[in-house]
Structure formats: structure tokens, C-alpha cells
N, C-alpha and C positions, 0 to 999 in steps of 0.2 A: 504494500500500500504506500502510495506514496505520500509528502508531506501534505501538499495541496488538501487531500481528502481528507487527510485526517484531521486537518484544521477544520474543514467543513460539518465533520461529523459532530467537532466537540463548540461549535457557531451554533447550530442547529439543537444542540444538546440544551448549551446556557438561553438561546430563544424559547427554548421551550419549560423551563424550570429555570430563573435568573438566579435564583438565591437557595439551591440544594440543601438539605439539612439531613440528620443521622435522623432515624424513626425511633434511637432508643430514646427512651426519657431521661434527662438531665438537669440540674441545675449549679452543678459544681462541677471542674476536673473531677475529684474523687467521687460524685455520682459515675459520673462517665465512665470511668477506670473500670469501677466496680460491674457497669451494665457491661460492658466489653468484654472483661474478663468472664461473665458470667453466661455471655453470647455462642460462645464456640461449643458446635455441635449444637445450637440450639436457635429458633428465631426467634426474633426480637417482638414480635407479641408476645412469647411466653416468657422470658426474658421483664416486659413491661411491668407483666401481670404479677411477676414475684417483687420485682424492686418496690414496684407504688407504694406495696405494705412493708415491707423492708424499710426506705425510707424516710417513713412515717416516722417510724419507731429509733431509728438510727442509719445518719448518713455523714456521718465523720469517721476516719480510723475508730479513732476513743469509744466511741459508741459499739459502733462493731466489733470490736475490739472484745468490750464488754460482756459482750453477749454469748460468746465464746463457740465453739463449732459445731455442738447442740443446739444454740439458740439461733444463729446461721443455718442453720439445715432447714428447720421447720420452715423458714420463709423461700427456703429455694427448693424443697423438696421435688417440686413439679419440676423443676430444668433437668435435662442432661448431664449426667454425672454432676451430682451434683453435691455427693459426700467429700470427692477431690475439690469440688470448685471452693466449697466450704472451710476446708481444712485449708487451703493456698489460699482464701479471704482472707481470717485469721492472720497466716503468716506474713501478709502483704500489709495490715494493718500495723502491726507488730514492727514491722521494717520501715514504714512510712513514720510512724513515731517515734522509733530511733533513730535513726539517721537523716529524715528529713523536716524533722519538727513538723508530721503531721501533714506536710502539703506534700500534691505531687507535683513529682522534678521533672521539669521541660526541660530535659535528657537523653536523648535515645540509651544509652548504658545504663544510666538509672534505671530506666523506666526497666529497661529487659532482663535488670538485675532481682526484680521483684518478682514472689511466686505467684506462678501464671502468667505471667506475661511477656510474650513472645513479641517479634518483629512485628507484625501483624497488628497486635494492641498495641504496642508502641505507637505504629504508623498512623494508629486513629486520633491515639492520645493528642499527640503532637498537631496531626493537623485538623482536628476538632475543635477541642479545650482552647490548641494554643496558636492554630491559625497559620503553621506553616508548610510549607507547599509538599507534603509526603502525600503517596500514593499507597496504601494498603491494601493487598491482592487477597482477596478472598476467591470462595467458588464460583460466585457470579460473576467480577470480575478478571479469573482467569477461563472460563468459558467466551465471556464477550471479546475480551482480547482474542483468543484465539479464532473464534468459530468468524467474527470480523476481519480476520486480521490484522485487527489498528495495532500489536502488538504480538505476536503468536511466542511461546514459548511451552520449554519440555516441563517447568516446574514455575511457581507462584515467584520465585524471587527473579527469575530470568525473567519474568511477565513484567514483574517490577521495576528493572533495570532498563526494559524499552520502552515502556512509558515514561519511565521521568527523564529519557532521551527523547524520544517522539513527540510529547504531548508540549507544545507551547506554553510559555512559562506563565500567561496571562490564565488559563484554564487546570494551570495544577492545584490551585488551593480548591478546587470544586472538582476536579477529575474524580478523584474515589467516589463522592456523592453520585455524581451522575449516569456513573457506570454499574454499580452497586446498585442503582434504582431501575437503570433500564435492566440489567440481569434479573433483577427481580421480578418486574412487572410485565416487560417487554420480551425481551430476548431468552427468554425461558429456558429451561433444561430438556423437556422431554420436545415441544413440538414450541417454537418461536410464532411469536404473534407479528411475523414479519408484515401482512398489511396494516398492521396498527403502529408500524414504524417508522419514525423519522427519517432516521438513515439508512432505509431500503435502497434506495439506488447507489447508497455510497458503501456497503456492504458488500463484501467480496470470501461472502458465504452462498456455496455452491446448491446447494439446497434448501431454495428456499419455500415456506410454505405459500400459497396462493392467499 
């Protein structure tokens, strides 16, 4: 694919949604942390439906913290692994209180140094919370990349590394948004909503559905 298009793809992307946003619910970095971390292997509706009550009740390290990995579990019971996701809460809260008085560190090495959280939540942390131009490849995102080729690769960080070469510097603080929504909504997994697509004609996926 060449530049030309794929400029066009990500014009037509921000015309169509100017101002992208995560679907998890937020009101802090350390909301956010916590929904991300607690995302993988799971979606962000169910994901929602545990924090909103989780939060009520505690959404600072300290709080959480508190409540300890029993008290953690009952509100995340319904997610995906979700006695692991519990136990690395805990040890993240624990870590954020020692070493970083509590806030989170707009770090990539911090951030990956904390349990559960990989390059991936790093890459949202950073450029959610804190607004700077990271791309984070999930399955949506490494399916669009590929099955489009605005980006093809053999694994999520090779996807990652031609995007934040490919993708023009004015559309990287919103690329993961808008790729992440159209894999979501749009470009699907089993059969693509290709005539409800924007960039049908600029899409250089060979099978497309009618």
C-alpha cells in the first residue's frame, strides 16, 4: 500500500469520528490502568460492568490496595481470568505506592515494570491518560492492519513498528482509536461489513464481502 492511501484511509477515518475515544470507562490514569489491565482476554462491556462497582467503592492504589485479593475478586469475578488479574491488581497497587507515591508513571519501563502490564497497556496508558503518539496492537488492530494492508505483519509488534512508520505523524495520537473501532464495529473477524465501509475502495483486501 502505498503512502498516498494510506493517508487517505486515516483523512476519511478522523472525517468520520474527529475526536476517537477508549469505550473503557475512566476518570483517572489509575482508572484507566486498572480497566486495561483488566481488558485482556476480555471486552470492554464486561470489563465496564465490573469497574463501575469496583470504583464506587475504590479507585486509588490505597483503596484497592485495601481491599486485598479477596475483596478484588468479588468485583471482577465475571472477567476473564480473573483470580490472576486480581492477584497482579494487588501487586500493581503495592508497586505504585512504593515506588511511585501512588500515581502512574508516564514511562514506558515503569509502566511494563508493573504486574500485568505488558507493551500493549503500556501503549494505551501513554497514549490515552497521557496523550502521546503510541500505537497499541491488539486483535483488531492486527487483523485491520493486515487483512488492509495499511500495515501487514507476522506478529502485533512488527504491526506496531509499520505503523508508527507509515501512519503520518498528525493521525498517530488517534490511530489506535480508530483502528480498534473500525476492527471492532466495521472490519470484523469472521465476515467484514465491507459495504458499511469507508475505506472500501482504498482497501487492498482481496475478499471482499458485497
Amino acid at each position: 500500500m502505498n503512502p498516498a492511501k494510506r493517508r487517505q484511509i486515516f483523512e476519511r477515518l478522523r472525517a468520520e469520528n474527529p475526536n476517537p475515544q477508549t469505550e473503557l470507562h475512566w476518570t483517572s490514569p489509575f482508572e484507566l490502568l486498572v480497566a486495561v489491565a483488566l481488558s485482556a482476554q476480555a471486552t470492554d462491556v464486561s470489563v465496564n460492568k465490573a469497574t463501575d462497582k469496583l470504583f464506587k467503592r475504590a479507585n486509588t492504589p490505597k483503596q484497592i490496595l485495601a481491599l486485598g485479593v479477596d475483596g478484588v475478586r468479588e468485583y471482577i469475578k465475571t472477567i476473564g481470568l480473573f483470580n490472576n488479574k486480581a492477584k497482579n491488581l494487588i501487586a500493581m497497587c503495592e508497586m505504585l505506592l512504593e515506588q511511585h507515591n501512588g500515581e502512574v508513571p508516564q514511562d514506558r519501563a515503569a509502566l511494563e515494570a508493573l504486574p500485568g502490564v505488558g507493551r500493549k497497556t503500556a501503549n494505551v496508558i501513554l497514549n490515552t491518560a497521557f496523550g502521546e503518539p503510541t500505537i497499541a496492537v491488539d486483535t483488531h488492530i492486527y487483523r485491520v492492519s493486515n487483512r488492509t494492508k495499511l500495515a501487514p505483519g507476522k506478529n502485533v509488534n512488527e504491526v506496531e513498528r509499520k505503523l508508527l512508520k507509515f501512519v503520518d505523524d498528525e493521525f498517530k495520537k488517534d490511530a489506535h482509536h480508530w483502528l480498534i473501532l473500525h476492527g471492532r464495529y466495521i472490519c470484523v473477524a469472521r465476515k467484514p461489513r465491507c459495504a458499511a465501509c469507508v475505506i472500501e475502495d482504498l482497501c487492498e483486501f482481496k475478499d471482499k464481502t458485497s
